[in-house]
C-alpha positions as CSV (number, residue, x, y, z in Angstrom):
1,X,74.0,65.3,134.8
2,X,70.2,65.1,135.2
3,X,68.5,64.4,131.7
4,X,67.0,67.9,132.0
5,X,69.6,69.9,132.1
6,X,71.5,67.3,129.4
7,X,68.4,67.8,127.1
8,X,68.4,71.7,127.6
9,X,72.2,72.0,127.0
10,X,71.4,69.5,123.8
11,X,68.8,72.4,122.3
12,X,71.4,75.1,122.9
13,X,74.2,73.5,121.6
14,X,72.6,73.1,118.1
15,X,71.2,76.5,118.5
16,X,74.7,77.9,118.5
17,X,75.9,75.8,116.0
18,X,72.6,77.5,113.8
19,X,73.6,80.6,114.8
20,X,77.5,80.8,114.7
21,X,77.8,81.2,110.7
22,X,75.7,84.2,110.6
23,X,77.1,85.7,113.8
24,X,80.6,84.9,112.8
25,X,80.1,87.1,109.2
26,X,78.6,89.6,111.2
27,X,81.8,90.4,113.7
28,X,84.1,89.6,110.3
29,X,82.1,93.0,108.6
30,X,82.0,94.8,112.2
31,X,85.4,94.5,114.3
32,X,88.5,96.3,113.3
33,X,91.6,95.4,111.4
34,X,93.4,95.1,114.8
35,X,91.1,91.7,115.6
36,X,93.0,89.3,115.0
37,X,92.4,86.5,116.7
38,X,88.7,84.7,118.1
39,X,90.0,82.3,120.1
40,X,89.3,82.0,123.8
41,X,93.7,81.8,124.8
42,X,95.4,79.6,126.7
43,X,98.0,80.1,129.5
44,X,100.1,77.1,131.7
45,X,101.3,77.0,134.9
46,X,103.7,78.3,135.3
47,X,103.0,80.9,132.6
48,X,104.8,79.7,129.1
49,X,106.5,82.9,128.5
50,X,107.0,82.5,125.0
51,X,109.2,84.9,123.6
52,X,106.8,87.5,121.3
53,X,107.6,90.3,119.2
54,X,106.4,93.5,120.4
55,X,103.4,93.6,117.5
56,X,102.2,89.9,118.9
57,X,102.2,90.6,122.6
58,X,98.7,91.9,122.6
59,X,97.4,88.5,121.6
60,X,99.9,86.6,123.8
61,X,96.9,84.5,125.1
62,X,95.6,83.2,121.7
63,X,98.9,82.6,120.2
64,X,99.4,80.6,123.1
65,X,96.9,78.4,122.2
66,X,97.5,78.5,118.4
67,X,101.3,77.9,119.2
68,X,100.5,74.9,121.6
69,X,98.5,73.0,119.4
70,X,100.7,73.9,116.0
71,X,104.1,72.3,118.0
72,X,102.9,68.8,119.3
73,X,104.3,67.6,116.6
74,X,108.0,69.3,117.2
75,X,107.0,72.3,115.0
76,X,106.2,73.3,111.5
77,X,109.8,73.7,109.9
78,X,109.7,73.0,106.0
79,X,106.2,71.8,106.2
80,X,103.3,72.3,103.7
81,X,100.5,73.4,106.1
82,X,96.9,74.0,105.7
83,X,94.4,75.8,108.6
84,X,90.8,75.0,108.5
85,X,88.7,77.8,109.9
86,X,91.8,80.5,110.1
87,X,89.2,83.0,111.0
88,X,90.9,86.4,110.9
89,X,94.3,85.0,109.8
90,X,96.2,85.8,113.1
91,X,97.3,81.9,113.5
92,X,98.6,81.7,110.2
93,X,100.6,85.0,110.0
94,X,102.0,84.3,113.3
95,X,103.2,80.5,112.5
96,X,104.5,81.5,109.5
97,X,106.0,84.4,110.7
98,X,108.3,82.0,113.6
99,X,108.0,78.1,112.5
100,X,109.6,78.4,109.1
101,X,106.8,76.1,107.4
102,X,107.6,75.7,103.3
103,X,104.0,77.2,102.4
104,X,101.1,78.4,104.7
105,X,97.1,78.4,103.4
106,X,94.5,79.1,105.4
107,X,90.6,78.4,104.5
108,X,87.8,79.7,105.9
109,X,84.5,79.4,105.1
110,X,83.4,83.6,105.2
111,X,84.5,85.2,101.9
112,X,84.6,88.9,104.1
113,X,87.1,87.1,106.1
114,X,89.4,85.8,103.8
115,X,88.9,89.1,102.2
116,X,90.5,91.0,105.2
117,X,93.1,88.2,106.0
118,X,94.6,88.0,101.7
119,X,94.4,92.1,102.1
120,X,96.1,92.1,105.9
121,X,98.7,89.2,106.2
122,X,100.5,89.5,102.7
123,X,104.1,87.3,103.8
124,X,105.9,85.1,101.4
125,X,104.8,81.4,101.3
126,X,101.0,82.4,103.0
127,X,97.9,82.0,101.2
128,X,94.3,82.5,102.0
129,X,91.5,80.9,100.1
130,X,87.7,80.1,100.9
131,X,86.5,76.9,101.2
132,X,84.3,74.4,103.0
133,X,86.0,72.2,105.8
134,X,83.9,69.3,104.8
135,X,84.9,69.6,100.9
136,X,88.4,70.7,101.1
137,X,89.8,72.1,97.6
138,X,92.9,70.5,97.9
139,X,94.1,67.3,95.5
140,X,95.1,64.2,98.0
141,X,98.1,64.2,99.7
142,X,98.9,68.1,99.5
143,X,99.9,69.1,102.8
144,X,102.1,67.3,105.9
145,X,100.2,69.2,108.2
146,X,96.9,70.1,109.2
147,X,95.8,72.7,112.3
148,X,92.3,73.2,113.2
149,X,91.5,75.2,116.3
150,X,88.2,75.9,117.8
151,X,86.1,75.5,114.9
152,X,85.2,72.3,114.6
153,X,82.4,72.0,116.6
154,X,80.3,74.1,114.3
155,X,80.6,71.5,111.4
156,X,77.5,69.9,110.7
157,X,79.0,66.6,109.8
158,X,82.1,65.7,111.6
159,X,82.9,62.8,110.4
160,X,83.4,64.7,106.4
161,X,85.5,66.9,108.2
162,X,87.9,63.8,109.3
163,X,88.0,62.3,106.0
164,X,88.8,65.5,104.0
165,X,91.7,65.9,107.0
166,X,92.8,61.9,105.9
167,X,92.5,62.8,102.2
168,X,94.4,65.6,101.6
169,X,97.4,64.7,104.5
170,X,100.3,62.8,102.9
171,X,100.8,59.4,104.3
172,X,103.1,60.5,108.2
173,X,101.4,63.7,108.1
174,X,99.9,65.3,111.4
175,X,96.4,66.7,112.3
176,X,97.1,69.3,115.0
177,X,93.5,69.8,116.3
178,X,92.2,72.0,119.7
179,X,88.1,72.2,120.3
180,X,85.6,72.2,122.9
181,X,82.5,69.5,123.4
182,X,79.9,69.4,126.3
183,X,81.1,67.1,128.4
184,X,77.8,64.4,128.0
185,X,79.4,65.0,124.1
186,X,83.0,63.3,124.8
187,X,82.3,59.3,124.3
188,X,80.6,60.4,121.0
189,X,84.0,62.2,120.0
190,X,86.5,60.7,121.0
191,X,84.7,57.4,119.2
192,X,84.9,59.8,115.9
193,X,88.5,60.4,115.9
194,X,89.9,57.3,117.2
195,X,87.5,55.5,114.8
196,X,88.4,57.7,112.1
197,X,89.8,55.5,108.9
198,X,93.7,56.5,108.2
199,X,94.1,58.9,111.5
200,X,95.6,57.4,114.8
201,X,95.4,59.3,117.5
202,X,99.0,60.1,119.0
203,X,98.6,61.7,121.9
204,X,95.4,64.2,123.8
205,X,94.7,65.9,126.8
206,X,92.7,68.2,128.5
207,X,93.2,71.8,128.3
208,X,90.0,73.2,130.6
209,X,92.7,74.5,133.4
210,X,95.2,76.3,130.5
211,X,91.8,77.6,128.8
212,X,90.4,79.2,132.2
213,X,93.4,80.8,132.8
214,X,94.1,82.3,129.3
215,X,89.8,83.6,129.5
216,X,91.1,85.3,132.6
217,X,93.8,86.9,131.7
218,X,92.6,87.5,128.1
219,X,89.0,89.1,129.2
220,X,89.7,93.2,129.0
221,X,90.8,92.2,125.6
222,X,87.8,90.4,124.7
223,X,85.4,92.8,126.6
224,X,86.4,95.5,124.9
225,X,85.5,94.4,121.9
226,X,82.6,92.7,122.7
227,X,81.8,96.3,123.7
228,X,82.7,98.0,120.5
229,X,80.7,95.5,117.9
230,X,77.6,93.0,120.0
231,X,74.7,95.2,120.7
232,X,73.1,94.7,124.1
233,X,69.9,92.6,122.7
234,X,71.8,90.2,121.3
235,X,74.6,89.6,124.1
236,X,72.0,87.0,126.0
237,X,73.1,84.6,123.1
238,X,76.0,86.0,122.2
239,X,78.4,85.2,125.2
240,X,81.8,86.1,125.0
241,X,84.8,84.6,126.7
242,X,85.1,86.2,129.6
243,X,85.6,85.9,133.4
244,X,82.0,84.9,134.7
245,X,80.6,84.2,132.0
246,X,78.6,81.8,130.4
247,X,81.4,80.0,128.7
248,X,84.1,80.8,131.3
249,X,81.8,78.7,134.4
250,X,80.9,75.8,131.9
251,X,84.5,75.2,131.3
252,X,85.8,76.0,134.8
253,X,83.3,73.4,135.9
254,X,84.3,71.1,133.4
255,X,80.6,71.0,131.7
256,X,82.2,71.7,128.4
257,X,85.7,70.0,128.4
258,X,88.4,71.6,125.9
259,X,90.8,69.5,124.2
260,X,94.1,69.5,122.8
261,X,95.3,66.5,120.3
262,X,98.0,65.2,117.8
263,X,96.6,62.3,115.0
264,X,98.8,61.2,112.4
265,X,98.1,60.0,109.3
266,X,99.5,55.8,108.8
267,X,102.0,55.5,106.2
């Protein structure tokens, strides 16, 4: 990559990162109750056809993806989980809903979306409460698993982020964790988790080709909503994940590179 075009994605890759808390609250106040899920979907070849219930199999893409990253491990089953960043509480409901985890809570950092997810997802054993991913409100050792999907790289400080993960896993417990980095990003990431104090890094690979597909096949979901709530002026820096777009040729083309990775926690 010339040092241009590495210096101009460098600008608009903090620019995003400026502008994604404020554009986040404002789709939490304007899409519907039946938004569930912000991710960009993931689909394998050949296709997972994971069994859904009728209610889930418009969001069969991003529970793909949430699904994926939530079983590396060999699944959730009688396991104190906590999601940082569970956005419109889709994820959560859905995992708690099929894996059988002992208690569920999600955090998010948006009080209007924590709002809808408490008043939306009410299921035995889940629990929604706001917070900050880089002071988690959680004593030590309080959960055996925590999931983190594509939400991460708006953090400002990364490296908090992997500590409060360390912290509040018990000592075996798993970090299930699924984001996206520009590719000229990757040394600097992979040196923060495999350097990160008490997590080892089990097992990662990348997802680009299981992303572009699930952005294909998920895009007249995501356009019509884009649609509905982003006005026109704003959609230059808006981009949504859809087929041609901004997002969908940078991680076609491998500029951005989209992982997918199990750390555990040493005993």
């Amino acid at each position: 990559m010339r040092l241009a075009d590495r210096a101009t994605r460098t600008v608009l890759w903090k620019l995003n990162q400026k502008i994604q808390k404020p554009f986040y609250r404002y789709l939490s106040r304007r899409v519907g109750d039946d938004v569930l899920f912000l991710n960009w979907g993931y689909e394998e070849n050949p296709p997972m056809a994971l069994a859904l219930d009728p209610a889930d199999e418009p969001n069969r893409y991003p529970i793909q993806l949430c699904h994926s990253t939530a079983t590396q491990n060999g699944g959730l089953a009688g396991k104190r989980v906590l999601e940082v960043g569970c956005g419109r509480g889709g994820s959560a409901s859905y995992l708690t809903r099929t894996q059988g985890p002992e208690s569920y809570v999600g955090l998010d950092l948006s009080t209007t979306g924590i709002d809808f997810c408490q008043r939306r997802h009410q299921l035995p054993g889940l629990e929604f409460v706001h917070g900050h991913a880089e002071n988690l409100p959680f004593p030590p050792g309080s959960f055996d698993a925590v999931i983190n999907i594509e939400s991460s790289h708006c953090y400002p400080h990364f490296d908090r982020f992997l500590s409060e993960v360390t912290r509040v896993l018990r000592p075996g417990g798993a970090f299930l964790y699924a984001d996206v980095r520009q590719s000229f990003q990757c040394a600097k990431w992979d040196a923060a988790l495999s350097g990160a104090p008490g997590l080892r890094v089990v097992s990662q690979r990348n997802i680009n080709a299981e992303i572009v597909r699930g952005i294909e096949l998920n895009t007249p979901h995501w356009a019509a909503m884009w649609d509905r709530v982003v006005p026109r002026f704003m959609r230059p820096v808006a981009d949504a994940p859809v087929t041609g777009s901004f997002i969908y040729r940078d991680v076609k083309s491998g500029q951005q590179v989209y992982r997918m990775y199990y750390l555990a926690k040493g005993d």
